[in-house]
N, C-alpha and C positions, 0 to 999 in steps of 0.2 A: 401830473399837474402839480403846481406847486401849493402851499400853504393856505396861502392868499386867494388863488384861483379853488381852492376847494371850497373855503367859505362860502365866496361869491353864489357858488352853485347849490351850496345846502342851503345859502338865504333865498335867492331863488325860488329853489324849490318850495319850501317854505311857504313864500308868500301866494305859488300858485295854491299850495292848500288849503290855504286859509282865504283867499278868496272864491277857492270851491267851494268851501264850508260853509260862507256866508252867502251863497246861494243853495245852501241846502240839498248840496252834492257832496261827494267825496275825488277827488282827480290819485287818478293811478298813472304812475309814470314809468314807461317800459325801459327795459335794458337790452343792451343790444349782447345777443349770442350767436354762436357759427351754428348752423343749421346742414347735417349730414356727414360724410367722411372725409376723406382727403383733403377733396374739394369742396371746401365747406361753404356754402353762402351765407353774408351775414343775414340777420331780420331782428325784428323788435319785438321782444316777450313782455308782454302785459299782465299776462296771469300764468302762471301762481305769481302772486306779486308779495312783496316782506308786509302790504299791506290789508289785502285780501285776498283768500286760496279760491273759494267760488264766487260764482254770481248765476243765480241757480244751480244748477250740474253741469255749466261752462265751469272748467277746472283748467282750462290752458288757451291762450291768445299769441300766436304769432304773425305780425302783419309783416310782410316784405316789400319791397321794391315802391315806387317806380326805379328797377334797374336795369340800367342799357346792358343788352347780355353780346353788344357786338365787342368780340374778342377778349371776352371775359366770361367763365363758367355761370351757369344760371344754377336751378337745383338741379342734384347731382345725389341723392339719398339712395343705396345699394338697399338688397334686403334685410330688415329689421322689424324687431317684434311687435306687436303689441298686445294688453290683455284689459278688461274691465272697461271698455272705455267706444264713444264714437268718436271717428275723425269725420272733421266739416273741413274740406277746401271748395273753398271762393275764389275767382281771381275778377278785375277789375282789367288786367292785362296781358297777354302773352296763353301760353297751354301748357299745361301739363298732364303725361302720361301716366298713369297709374296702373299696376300691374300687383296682384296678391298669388298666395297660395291655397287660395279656395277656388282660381280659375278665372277670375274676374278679370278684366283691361276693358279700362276705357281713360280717352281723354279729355280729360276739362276745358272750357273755356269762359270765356266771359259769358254770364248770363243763365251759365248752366252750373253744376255744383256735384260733385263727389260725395259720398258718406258710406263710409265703411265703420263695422261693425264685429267690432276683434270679438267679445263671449270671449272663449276660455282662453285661446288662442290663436294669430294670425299674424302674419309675415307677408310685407308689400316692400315695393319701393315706387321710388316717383322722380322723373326727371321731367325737365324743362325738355319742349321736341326743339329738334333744329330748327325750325322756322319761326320761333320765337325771339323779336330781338329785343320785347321792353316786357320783363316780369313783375308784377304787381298784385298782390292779392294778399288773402289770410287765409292762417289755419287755425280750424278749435276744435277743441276736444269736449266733450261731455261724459261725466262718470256715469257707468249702467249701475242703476242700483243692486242692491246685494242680489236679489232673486233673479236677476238677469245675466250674470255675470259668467255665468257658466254654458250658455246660450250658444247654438253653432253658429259660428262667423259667418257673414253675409258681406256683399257691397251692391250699392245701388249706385247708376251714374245719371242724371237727368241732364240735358241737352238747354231744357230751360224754364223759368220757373213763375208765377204769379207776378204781372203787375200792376201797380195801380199810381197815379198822378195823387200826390196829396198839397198840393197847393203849386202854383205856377214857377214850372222848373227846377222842380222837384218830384222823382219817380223813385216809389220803393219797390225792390223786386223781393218778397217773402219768400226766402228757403225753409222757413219750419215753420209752425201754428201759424198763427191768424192776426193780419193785422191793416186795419182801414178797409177792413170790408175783402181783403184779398185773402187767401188762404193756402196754404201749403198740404199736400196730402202724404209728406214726405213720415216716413217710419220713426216716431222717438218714442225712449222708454221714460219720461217723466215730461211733464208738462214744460214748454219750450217755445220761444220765438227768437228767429236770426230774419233780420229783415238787412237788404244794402240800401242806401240813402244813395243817390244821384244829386247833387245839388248844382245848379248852375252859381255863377258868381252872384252877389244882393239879392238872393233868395234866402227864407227860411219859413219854417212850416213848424207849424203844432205838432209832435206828438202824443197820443195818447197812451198811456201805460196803462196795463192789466192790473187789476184790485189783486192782491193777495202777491205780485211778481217784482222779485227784484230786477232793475237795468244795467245795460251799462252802452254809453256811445262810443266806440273806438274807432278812433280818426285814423284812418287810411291815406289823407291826404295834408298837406298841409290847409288854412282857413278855416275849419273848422272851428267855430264858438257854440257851447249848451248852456241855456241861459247866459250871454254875456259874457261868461266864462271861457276863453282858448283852451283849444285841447290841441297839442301840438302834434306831427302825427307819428303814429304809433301810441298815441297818450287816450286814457280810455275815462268819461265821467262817468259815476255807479251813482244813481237811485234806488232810494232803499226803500221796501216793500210801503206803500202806504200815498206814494205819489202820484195822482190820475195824468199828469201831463210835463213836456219838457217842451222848450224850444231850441231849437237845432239850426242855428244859422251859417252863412257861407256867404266869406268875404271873397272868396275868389270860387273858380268851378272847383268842386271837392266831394270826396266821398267819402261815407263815413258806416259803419256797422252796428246797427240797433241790436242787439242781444237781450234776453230776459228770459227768466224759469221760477219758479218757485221755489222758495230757499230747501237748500239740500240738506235731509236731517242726519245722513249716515255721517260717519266720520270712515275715513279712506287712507290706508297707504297709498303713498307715489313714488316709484324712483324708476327714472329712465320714461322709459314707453310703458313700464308696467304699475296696473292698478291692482291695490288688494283690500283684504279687512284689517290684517296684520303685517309687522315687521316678516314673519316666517313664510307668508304665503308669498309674496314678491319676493323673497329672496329664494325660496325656490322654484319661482317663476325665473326668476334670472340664472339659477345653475340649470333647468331643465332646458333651454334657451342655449346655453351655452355648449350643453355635450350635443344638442342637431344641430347645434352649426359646425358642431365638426365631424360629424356622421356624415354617411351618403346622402342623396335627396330623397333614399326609399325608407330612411332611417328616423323620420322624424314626424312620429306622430300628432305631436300636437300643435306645433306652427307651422309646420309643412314644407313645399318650397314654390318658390316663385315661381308663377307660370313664365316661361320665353325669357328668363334673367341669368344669364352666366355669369353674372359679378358677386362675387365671394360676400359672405351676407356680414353683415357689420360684427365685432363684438360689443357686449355689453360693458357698460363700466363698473369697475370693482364697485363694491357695498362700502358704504363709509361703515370703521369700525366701531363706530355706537349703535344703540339700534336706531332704527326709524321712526320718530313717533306720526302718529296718525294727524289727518289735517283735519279740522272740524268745522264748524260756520264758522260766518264771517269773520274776519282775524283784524279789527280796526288798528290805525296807526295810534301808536301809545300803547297798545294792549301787550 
C-alpha cells in the first residue's frame, strides 16, 4: 500500500482503540497468516497479539472462514508437533478430521469440539473431509502450566456440548467451565470458560463475567458490537479481570466466542507449536522433533507417528538467531 493508505489505516486503527477504551475494553485486531504446508489456508490470528500474549492461559486464537472450499483447498495441515499446550477446535461450519500419534481420530463438527492434549509431546494433523464445502470456525490453544507439562498426551472428541438460551435469539453452547447456569465437564488444567454466542440479527444479551477472570469476545462473524463497540470479524474485545458484565449485540445473524481464565502467572516460551520454561527447552524441543521426522515411524519416541497418515510430517522452522525471550502477563499497547 501506499504512504497515504498506511496512515489512513494506522488512524483507523487508532480510533477503534480508543473507542474501546473509552468503553472500558481493550480491541485486539488480528492478522491474517497461512495456516499449514503447501497448501496453506489463510485465517486470522488474534493472539499472541503485539498487544496482548494471554487472556487467561488462552495464548493463541485463529478464527477461519466462512470459506467456500468448492474448488479451492480447505485445511490441509500434514503431521506436526506440539508440546506444553491444549488445542480447542470449534467450527461454526463444515468438518474436520483429526488424526494424532497417541491413536486418536475423530471428526469435528458443528456443535461438537475437539481437544487434544500434547504433555510432553504429540504429533496430529487435520484436514477439512470432502464433503465439506463452506469451512468456518476457530482454533485455541491454552498453556498447561509448568507441573502439567510433562503429562502423557491425550485427546478427547465430543460430538456435542451444553446449551442454554440467554435472552431471545440468542444460544450459548459452553465448551469448558460454566456459564448461565450451563456447564461444560470437559478436562482443563487451570480455570477456564470457552462459551460460542449464536446471535440472530437485533439481538443482544447480557453477559455475566466471572469475579477474579479475564475476557475476551472474538467475532467469528461479521456484526458483532461489545458494548456499542464493533468488533470486525476475526477482531477480539478483552475485559480485564474486575468486570461482572458486557453486552454483546448483533446487527445482523453473527457469531462470536466468549473466552475467559484466570490471569496466567507463569511466564512461557513459544516458537512454533512448541511450549516451554526456557529459550533451551523449545529449542531442543525443536531439534528432538526434527531428528523423528526424519527417522522411521518406529524411531520416534516422543511425538510418535500418526495414526492412518502417509503425508511426510512438516518441518519445523529455523530458531531465530537471538534467543527467545519469555512471554509474561498481560503485554498492554504502549507497554
Amino acid at each position: 500500500m501506499s504512504n497515504d493508505e498506511a496512515t489512513i489505516v494506522e488512524n483507523s486503527e487508532q480510533a477503534c482503540h480508543d473507542e474501546a477504551a473509552a468503553a472500558g475494553l481493550e480491541l485486539l485486531l488480528p492478522r491474517d497468516v497461512p495456516l499449514g504446508g503447501p497448501r496453506a489456508m489463510p485465517v486470522q490470528r488474534v493472539l499472541p497479539n503485539k498487544h496482548r500474549h494471554f487472556i487467561g492461559a488462552w495464548c493463541f486464537a485463529d478464527a477461519f472462514g466462512p470459506t467456500s472450499l468448492v474448488g479451492r483447498p480447505g485445511m490441509d495441515v500434514p503431521p506436526h508437533p506440539h508440546t506444553g499446550l491444549q488445542t480447542w477446535s470449534w467450527l461454526v461450519d463444515g468438518a474436520i478430521e483429526h488424526r494424532d500419534s497417541a491413536g486418536f481420530s475423530h471428526t469435528v463438527r458443528p456443535g461438537g469440539l475437539n481437544i487434544m492434549t500434547s504433555g510432553r509431546g504429540i504429533s496430529h494433523s487435520e484436514y477439512s473431509t470432502a464433503d465439506t464445502e463452506v469451512l468456518h470456525g476457530v482454533q485455541l490453544w491454552t498453556v498447561l502450566p509448568s507441573g502439567e507439562r510433562d503429562r502423557d498426551p491425550w485427546f478427547d472428541g465430543l460430538d456435542s456440548v451444553p446449551t442454554v438460551e440467554l435472552a431471545p435469539g440468542v444460544t450459548a453452547s459452553v465448551f469448558v467451565g460454566e456459564h448461565a447456569g450451563a456447564s461444560s465437564q470437559v478436562g482443563a488444567y487451570t480455570p477456564l470458560l470457552g462459551v460460542e454466542l449464536r446471535m440472530r440479527g437485533g439481538s443482544e444479551a447480557q453477559l455475566e463475567l466471572q469475579a477474579g477472570f479475564e475476557h475476551g469476545v472474538l467475532a467469528l462473524t461479521d456484526g458483532i458490537a461489545v458494548e456499542d463497540v464493533p468488533a470486525g470479524r476475526g477482531s477480539m474485545a478483552y475485559a480485564a479481570p474486575g468486570r461482572e458484565a458486557v453486552i454483546v449485540s448483533a446487527a445482523q445473524d453473527a457469531v462470536a466466542i466468549l473466552i475467559g481464565g484466570e490471569p496466567f502467572a507463569e511466564e512461557v516460551v513459544m516458537f512454533w507449536n512448541f511450549i516451554g520454561t526456557d529459550h533451551d527447552e523449545v529449542s531442543a524441543a525443536r531439534d528432538e522433533w526434527m531428528r523423528e521426522r526424519d527417522s522411521g515411524a518406529d524411531a520416534r519416541p516422543r511425538f510418535g507417528t500418526v495414526v492412518d497418515d502417509v503425508n511426510p510430517p512438516l518441518a519445523a522452522p529455523r530458531l531465530p538467531t537471538a534467543q527467545l525471550l519469555p512471554r509474561g502477563r498481560a503485554k498492554r499497547r504502549g507497554a
